[in-house]
DRENZAVEX-512486 format. One record per residue: x, y, z of N, C-alpha, C in turn. Coordinates in Angstrom, 2 decimals. Layout:
<r n_c1="X" n_c2="Y" n_c3="Z" ca_c1="X" ca_c2="Y" ca_c3="Z" c_c1="X" c_c2="Y" c_c3="Z"/>
...
***
This chain:
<r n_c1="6.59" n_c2="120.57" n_c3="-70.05" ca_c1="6.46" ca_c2="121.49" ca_c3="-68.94" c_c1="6.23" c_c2="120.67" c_c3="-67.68"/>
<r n_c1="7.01" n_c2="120.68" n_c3="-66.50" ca_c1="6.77" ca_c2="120.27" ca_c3="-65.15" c_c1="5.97" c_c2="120.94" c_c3="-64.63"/>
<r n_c1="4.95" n_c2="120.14" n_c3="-64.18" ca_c1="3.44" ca_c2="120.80" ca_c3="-63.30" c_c1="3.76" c_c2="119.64" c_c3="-62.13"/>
<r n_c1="2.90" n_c2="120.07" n_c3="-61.58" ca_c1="2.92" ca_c2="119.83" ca_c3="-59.89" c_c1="2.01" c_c2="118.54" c_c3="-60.79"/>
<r n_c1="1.75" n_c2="117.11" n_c3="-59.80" ca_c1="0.36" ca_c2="116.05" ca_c3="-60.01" c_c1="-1.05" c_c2="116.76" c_c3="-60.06"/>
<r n_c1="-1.10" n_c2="117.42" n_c3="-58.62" ca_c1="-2.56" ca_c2="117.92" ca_c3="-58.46" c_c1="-3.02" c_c2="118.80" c_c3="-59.37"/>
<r n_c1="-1.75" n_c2="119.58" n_c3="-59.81" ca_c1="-2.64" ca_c2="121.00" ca_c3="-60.85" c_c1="-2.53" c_c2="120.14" c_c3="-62.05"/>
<r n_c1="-1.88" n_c2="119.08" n_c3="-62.40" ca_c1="-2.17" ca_c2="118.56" ca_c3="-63.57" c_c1="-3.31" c_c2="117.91" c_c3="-63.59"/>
<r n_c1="-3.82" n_c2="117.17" n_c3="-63.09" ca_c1="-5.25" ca_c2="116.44" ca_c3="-62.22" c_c1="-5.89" c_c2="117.31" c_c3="-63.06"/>
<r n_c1="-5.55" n_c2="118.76" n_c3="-62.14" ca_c1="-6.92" ca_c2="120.00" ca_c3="-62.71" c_c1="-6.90" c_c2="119.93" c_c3="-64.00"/>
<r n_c1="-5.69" n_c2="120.19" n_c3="-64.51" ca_c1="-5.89" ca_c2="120.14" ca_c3="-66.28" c_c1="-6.82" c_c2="119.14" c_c3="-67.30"/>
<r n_c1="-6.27" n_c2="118.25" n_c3="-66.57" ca_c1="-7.14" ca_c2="117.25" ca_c3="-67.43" c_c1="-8.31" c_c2="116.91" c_c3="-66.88"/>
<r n_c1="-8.58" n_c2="117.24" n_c3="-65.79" ca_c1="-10.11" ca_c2="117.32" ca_c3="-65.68" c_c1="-11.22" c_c2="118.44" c_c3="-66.06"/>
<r n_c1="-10.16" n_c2="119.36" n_c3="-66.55" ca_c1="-11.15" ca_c2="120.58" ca_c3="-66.85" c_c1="-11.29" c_c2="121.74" c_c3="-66.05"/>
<r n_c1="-11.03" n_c2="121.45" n_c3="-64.88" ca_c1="-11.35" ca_c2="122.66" ca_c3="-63.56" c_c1="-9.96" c_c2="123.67" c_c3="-63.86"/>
<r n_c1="-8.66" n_c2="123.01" n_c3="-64.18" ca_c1="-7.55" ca_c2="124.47" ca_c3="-64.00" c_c1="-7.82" c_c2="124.73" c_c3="-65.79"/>
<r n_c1="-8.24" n_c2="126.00" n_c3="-66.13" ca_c1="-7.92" ca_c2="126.67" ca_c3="-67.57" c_c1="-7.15" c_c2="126.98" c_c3="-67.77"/>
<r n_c1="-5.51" n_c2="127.84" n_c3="-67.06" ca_c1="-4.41" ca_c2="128.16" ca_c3="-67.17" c_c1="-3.65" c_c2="128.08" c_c3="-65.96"/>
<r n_c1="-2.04" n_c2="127.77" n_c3="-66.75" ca_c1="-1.39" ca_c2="127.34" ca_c3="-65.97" c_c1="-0.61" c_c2="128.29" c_c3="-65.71"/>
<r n_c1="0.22" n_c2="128.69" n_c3="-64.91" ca_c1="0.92" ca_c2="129.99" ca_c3="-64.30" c_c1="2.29" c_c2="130.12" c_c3="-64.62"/>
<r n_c1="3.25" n_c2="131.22" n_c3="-64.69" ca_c1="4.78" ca_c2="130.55" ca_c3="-64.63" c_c1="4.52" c_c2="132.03" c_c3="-64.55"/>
<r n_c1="6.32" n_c2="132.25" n_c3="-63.89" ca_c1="6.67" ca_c2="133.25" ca_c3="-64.24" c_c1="7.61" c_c2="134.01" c_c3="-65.13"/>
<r n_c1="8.18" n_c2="132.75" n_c3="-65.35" ca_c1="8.92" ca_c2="132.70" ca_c3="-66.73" c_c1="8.12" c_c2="132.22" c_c3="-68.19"/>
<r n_c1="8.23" n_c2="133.10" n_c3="-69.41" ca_c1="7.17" ca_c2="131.97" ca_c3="-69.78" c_c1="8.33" c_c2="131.86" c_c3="-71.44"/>
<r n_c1="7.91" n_c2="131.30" n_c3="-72.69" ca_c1="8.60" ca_c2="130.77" ca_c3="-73.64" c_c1="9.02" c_c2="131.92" c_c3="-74.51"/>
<r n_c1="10.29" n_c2="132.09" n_c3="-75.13" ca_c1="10.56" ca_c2="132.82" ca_c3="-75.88" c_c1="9.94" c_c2="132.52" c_c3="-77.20"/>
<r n_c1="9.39" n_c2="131.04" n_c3="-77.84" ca_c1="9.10" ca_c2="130.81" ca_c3="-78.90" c_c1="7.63" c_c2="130.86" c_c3="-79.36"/>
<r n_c1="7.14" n_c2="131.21" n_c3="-80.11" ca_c1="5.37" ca_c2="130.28" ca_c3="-80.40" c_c1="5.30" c_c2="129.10" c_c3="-79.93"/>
<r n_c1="4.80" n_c2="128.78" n_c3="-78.85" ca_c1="4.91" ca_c2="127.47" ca_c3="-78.58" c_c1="3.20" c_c2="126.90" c_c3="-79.20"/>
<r n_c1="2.61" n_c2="125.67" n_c3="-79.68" ca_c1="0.58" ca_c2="125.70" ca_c3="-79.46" c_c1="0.35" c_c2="124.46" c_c3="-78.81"/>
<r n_c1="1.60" n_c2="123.62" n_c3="-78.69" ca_c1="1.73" ca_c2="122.41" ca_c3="-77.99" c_c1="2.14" c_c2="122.54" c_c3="-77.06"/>
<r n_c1="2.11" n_c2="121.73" n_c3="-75.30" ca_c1="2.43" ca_c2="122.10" ca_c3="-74.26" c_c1="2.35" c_c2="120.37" c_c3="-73.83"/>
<r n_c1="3.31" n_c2="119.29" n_c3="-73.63" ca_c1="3.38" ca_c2="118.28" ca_c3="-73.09" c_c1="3.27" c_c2="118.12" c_c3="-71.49"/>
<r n_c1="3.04" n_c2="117.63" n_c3="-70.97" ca_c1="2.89" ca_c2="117.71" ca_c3="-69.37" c_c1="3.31" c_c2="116.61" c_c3="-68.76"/>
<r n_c1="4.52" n_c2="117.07" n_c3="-68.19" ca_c1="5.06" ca_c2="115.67" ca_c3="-67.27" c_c1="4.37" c_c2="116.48" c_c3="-65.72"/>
<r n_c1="4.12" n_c2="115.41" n_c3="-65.10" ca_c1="4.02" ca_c2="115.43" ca_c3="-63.61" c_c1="5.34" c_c2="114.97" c_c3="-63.33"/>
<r n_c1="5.50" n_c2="116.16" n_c3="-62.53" ca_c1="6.71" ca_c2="116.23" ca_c3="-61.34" c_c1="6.39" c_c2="115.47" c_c3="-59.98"/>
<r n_c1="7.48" n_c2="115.10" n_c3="-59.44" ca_c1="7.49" ca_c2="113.92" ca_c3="-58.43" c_c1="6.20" c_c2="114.13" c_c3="-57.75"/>
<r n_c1="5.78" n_c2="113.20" n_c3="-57.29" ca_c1="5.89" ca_c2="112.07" ca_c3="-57.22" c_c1="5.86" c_c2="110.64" c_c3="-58.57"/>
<r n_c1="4.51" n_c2="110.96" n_c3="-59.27" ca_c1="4.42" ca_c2="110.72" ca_c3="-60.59" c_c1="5.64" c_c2="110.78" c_c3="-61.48"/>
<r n_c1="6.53" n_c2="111.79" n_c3="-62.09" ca_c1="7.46" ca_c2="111.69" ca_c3="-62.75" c_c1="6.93" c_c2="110.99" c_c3="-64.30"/>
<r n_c1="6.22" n_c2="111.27" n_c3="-64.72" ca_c1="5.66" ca_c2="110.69" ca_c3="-65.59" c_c1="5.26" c_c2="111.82" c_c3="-66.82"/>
<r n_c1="5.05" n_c2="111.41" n_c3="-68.48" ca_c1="4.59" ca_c2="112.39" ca_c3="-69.29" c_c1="3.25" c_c2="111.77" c_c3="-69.13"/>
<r n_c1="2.35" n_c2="112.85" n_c3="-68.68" ca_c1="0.82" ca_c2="112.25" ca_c3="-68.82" c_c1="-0.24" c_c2="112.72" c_c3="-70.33"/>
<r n_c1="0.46" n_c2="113.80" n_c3="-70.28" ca_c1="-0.79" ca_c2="113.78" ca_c3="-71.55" c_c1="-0.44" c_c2="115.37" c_c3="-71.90"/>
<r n_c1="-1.41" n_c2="116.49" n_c3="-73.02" ca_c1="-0.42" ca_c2="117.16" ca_c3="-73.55" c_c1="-1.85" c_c2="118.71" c_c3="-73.63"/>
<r n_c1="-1.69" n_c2="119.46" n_c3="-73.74" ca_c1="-2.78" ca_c2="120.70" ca_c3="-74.35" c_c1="-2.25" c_c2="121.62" c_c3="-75.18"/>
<r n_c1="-3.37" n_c2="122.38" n_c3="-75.89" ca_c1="-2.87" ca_c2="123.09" ca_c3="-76.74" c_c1="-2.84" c_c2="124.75" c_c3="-75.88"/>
<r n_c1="-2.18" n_c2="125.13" n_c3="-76.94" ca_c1="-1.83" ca_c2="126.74" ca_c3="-76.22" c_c1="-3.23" c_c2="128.01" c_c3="-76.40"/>
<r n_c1="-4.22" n_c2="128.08" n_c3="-75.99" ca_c1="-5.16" ca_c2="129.15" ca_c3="-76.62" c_c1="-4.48" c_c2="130.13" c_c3="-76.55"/>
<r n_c1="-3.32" n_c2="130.80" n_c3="-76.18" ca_c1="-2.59" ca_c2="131.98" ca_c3="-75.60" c_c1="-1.91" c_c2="132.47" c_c3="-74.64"/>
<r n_c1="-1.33" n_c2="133.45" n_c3="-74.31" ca_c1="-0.85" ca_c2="133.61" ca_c3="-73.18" c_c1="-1.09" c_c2="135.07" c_c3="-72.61"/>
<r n_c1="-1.55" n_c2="135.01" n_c3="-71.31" ca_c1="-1.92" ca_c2="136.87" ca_c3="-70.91" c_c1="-0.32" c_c2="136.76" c_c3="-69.85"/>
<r n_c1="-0.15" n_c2="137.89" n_c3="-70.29" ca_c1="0.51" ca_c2="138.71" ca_c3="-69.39" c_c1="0.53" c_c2="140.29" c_c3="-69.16"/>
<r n_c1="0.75" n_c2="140.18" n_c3="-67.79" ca_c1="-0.27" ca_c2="141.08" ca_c3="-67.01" c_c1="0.59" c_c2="141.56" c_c3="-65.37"/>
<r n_c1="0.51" n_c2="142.44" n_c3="-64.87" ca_c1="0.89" ca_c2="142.56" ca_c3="-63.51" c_c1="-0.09" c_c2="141.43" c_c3="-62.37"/>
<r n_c1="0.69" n_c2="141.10" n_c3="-61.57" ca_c1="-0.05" ca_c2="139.63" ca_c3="-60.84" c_c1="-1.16" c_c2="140.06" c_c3="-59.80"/>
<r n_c1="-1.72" n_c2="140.53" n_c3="-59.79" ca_c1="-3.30" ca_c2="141.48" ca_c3="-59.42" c_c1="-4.29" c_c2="141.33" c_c3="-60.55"/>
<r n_c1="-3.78" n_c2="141.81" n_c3="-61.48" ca_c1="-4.63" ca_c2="142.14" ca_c3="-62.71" c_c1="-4.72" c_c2="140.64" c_c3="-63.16"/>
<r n_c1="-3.44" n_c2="139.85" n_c3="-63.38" ca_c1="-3.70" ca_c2="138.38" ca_c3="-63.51" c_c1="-4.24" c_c2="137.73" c_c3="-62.91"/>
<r n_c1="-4.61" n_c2="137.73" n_c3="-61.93" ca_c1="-5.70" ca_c2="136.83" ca_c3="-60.66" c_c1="-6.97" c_c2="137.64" c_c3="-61.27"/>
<r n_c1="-7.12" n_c2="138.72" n_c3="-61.13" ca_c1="-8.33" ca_c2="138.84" ca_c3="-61.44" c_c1="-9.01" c_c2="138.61" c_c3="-63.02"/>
<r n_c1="-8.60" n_c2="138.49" n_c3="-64.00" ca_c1="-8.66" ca_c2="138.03" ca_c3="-65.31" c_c1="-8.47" c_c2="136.39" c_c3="-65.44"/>
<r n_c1="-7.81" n_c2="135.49" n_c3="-64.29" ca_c1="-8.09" ca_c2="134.65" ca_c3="-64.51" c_c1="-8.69" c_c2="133.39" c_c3="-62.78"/>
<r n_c1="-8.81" n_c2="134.49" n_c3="-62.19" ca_c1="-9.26" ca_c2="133.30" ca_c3="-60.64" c_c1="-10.35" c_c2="132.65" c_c3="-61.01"/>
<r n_c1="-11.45" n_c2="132.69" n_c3="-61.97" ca_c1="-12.61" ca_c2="131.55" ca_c3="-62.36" c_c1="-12.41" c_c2="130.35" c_c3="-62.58"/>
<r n_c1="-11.26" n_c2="130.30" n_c3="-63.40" ca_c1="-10.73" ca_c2="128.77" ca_c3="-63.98" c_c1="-9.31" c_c2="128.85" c_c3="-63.08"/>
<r n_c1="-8.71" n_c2="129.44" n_c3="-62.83" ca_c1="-7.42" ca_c2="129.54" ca_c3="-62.22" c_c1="-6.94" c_c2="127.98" c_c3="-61.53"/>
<r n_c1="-7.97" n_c2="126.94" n_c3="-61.54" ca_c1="-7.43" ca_c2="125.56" ca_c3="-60.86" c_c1="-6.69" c_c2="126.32" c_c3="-59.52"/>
<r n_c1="-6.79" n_c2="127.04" n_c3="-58.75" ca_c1="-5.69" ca_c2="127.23" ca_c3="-57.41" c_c1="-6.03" c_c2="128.13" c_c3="-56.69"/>
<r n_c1="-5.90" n_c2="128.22" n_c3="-55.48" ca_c1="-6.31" ca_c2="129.05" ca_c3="-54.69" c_c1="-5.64" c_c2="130.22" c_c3="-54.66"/>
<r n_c1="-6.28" n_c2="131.32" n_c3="-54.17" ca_c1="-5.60" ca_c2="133.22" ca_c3="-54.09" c_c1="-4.09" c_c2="132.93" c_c3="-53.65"/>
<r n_c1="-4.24" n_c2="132.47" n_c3="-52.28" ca_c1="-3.25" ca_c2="132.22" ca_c3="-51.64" c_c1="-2.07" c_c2="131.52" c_c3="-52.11"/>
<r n_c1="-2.62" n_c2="130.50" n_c3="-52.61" ca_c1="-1.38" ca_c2="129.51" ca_c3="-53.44" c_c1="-0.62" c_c2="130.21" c_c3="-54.66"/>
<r n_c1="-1.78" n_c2="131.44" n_c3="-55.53" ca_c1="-1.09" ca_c2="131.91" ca_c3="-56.27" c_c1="-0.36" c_c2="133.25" c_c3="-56.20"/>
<r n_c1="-0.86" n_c2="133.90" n_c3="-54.71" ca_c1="0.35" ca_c2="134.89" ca_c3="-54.64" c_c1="1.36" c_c2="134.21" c_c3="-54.08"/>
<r n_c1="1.47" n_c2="133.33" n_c3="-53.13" ca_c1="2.93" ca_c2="133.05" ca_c3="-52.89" c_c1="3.76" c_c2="132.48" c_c3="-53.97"/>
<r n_c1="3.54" n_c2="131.77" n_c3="-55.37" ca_c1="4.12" ca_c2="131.46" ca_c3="-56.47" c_c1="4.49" c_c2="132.77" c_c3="-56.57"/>
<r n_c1="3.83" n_c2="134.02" n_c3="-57.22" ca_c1="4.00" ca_c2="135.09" ca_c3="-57.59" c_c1="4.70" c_c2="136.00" c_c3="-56.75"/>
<r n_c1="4.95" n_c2="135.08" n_c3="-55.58" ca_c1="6.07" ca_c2="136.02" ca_c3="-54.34" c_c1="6.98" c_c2="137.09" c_c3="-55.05"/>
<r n_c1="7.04" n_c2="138.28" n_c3="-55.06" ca_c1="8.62" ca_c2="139.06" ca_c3="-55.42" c_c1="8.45" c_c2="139.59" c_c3="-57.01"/>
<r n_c1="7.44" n_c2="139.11" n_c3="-57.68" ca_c1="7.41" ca_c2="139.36" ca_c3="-59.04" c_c1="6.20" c_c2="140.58" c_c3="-59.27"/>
<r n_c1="6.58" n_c2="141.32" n_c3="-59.99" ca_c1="5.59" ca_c2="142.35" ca_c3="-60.46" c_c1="4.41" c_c2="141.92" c_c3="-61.35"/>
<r n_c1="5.14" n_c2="140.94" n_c3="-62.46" ca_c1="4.51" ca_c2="140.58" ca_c3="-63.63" c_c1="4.51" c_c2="139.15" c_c3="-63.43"/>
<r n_c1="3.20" n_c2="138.13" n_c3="-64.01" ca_c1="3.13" ca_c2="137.06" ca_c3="-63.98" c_c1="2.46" c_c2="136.67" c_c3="-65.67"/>
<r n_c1="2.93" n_c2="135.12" n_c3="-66.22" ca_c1="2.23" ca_c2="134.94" ca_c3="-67.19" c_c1="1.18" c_c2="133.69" c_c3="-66.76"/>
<r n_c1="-0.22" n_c2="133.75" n_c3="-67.69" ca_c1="-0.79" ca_c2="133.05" ca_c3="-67.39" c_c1="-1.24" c_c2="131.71" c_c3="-68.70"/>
<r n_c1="-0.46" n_c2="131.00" n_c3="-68.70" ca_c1="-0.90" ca_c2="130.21" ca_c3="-70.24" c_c1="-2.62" c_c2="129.37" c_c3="-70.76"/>
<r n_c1="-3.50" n_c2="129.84" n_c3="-71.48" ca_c1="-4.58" ca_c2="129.97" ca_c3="-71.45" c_c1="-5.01" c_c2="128.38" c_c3="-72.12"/>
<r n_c1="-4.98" n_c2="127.44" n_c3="-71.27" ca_c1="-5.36" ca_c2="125.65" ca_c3="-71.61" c_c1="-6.22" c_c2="125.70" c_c3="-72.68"/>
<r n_c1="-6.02" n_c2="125.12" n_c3="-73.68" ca_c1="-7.39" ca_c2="124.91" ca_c3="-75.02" c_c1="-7.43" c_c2="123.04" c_c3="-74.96"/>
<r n_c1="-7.60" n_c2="122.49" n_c3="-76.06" ca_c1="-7.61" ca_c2="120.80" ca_c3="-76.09" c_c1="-7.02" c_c2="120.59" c_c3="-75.37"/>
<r n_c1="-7.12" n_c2="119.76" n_c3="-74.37" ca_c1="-6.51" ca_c2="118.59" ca_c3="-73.64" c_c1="-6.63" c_c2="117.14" c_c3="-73.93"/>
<r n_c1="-5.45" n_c2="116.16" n_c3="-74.24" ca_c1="-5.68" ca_c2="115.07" ca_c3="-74.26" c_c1="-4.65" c_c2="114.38" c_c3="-73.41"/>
<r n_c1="-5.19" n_c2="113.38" n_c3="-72.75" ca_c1="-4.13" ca_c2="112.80" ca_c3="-71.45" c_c1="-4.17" c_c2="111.62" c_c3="-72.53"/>
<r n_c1="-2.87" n_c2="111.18" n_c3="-72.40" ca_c1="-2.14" ca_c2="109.79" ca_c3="-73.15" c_c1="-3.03" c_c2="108.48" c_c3="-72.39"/>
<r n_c1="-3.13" n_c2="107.97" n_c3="-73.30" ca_c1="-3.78" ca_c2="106.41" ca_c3="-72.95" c_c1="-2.64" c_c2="105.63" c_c3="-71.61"/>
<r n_c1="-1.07" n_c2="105.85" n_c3="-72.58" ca_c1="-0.42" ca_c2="105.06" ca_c3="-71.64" c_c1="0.91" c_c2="106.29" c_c3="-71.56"/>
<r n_c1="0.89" n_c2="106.51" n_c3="-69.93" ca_c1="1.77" ca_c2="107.64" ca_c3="-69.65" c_c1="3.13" c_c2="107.57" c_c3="-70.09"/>
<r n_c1="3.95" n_c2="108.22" n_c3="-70.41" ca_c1="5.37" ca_c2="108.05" ca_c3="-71.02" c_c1="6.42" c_c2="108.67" c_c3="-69.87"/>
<r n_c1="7.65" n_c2="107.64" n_c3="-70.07" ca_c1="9.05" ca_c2="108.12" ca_c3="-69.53" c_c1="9.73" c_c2="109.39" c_c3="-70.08"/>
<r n_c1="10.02" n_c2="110.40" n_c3="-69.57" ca_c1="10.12" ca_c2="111.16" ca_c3="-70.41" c_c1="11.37" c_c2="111.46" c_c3="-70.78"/>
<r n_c1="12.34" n_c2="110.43" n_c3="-70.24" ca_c1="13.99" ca_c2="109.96" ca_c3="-71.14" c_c1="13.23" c_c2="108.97" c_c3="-71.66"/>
<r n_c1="12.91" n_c2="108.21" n_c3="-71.77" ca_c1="13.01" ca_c2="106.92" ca_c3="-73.13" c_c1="12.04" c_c2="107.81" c_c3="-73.99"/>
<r n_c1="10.83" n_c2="108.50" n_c3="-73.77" ca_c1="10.27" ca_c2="108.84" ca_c3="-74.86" c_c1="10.57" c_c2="110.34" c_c3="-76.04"/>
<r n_c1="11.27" n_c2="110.82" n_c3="-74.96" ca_c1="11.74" ca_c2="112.08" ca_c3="-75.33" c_c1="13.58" c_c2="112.70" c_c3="-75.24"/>
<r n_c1="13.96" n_c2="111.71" n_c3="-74.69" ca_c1="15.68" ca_c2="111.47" ca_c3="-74.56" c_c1="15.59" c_c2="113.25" c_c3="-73.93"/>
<r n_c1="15.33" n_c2="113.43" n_c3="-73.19" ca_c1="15.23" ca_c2="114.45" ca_c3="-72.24" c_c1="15.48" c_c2="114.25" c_c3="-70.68"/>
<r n_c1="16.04" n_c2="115.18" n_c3="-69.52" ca_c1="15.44" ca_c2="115.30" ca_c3="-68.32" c_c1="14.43" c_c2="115.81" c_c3="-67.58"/>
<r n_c1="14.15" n_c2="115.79" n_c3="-66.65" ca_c1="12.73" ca_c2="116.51" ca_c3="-66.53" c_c1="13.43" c_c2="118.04" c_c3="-65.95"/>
<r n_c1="12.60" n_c2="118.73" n_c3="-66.99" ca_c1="13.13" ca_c2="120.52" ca_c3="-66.80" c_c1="12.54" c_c2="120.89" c_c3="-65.50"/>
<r n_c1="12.94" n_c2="121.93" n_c3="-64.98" ca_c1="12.65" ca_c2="122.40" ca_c3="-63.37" c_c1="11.77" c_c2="123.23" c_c3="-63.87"/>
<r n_c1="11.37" n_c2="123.90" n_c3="-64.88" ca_c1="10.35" ca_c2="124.85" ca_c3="-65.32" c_c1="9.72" c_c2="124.21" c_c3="-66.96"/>
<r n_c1="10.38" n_c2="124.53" n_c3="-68.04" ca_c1="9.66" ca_c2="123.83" ca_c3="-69.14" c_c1="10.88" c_c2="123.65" c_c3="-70.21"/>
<r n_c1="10.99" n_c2="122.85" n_c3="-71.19" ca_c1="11.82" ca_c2="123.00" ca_c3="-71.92" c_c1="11.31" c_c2="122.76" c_c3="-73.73"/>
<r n_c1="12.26" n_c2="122.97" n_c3="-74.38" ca_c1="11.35" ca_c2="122.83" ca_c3="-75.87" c_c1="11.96" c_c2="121.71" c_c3="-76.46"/>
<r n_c1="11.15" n_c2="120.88" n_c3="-77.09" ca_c1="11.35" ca_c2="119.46" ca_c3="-77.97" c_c1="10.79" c_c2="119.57" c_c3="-78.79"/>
***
């Protein structure tokens, strides 16, 4: 999954609990890898899935702005135009010792939203 650097920051420091999309996976996903998107470009490290709420994007800010890692503002304009937003609920986090390429390690490109491996 491509995350911004900073909201990944949040992840692995603990402060963001879920991450936002508005698209979210057709599959069971419980693994969630995390490349940082440019600048970084890098796979940093990975969390597990506690779940996913979805919800109209009102009701989702308010069920999750405590841990939300992001400001009101930052997350209605993501949520610009959309009725419904999903919110993916962060469980274990472990950031990789040594960050990975994510063509040599995964013979992948980096997805503009998330992709499955």
């Amino acid at each position: 999954m491509s995350i911004k650097p900073a909201y990944a920051e949040a992840i692995f420091d603990g402060t963001k609990r879920f991450e936002f999309r508005r698209n979210i996976f057709r599959e069971n996903i419980r693994v969630v890898v995390v490349y940082m998107s440019s600048p970084v470009m890098q796979v940093a490290g990975e969390f597990r899935v506690e779940g996913v709420i979805t919800d109209d994007v009102d009701a989702l800010w308010s069920q999750t702005e405590a841990h939300a890692g992001i400001e009101r503002q930052a997350f209605m304009d993501y949520f610009a135009g959309r009725d419904v937003g999903h919110a993916i609920k962060i469980g274990k986090v472990r950031r990789y010792l040594h960050p990975r390429i994510l063509e040599k390690a995964y013979g992948v490109r980096p997805p503009q939203s998330f992709l499955y491996l």
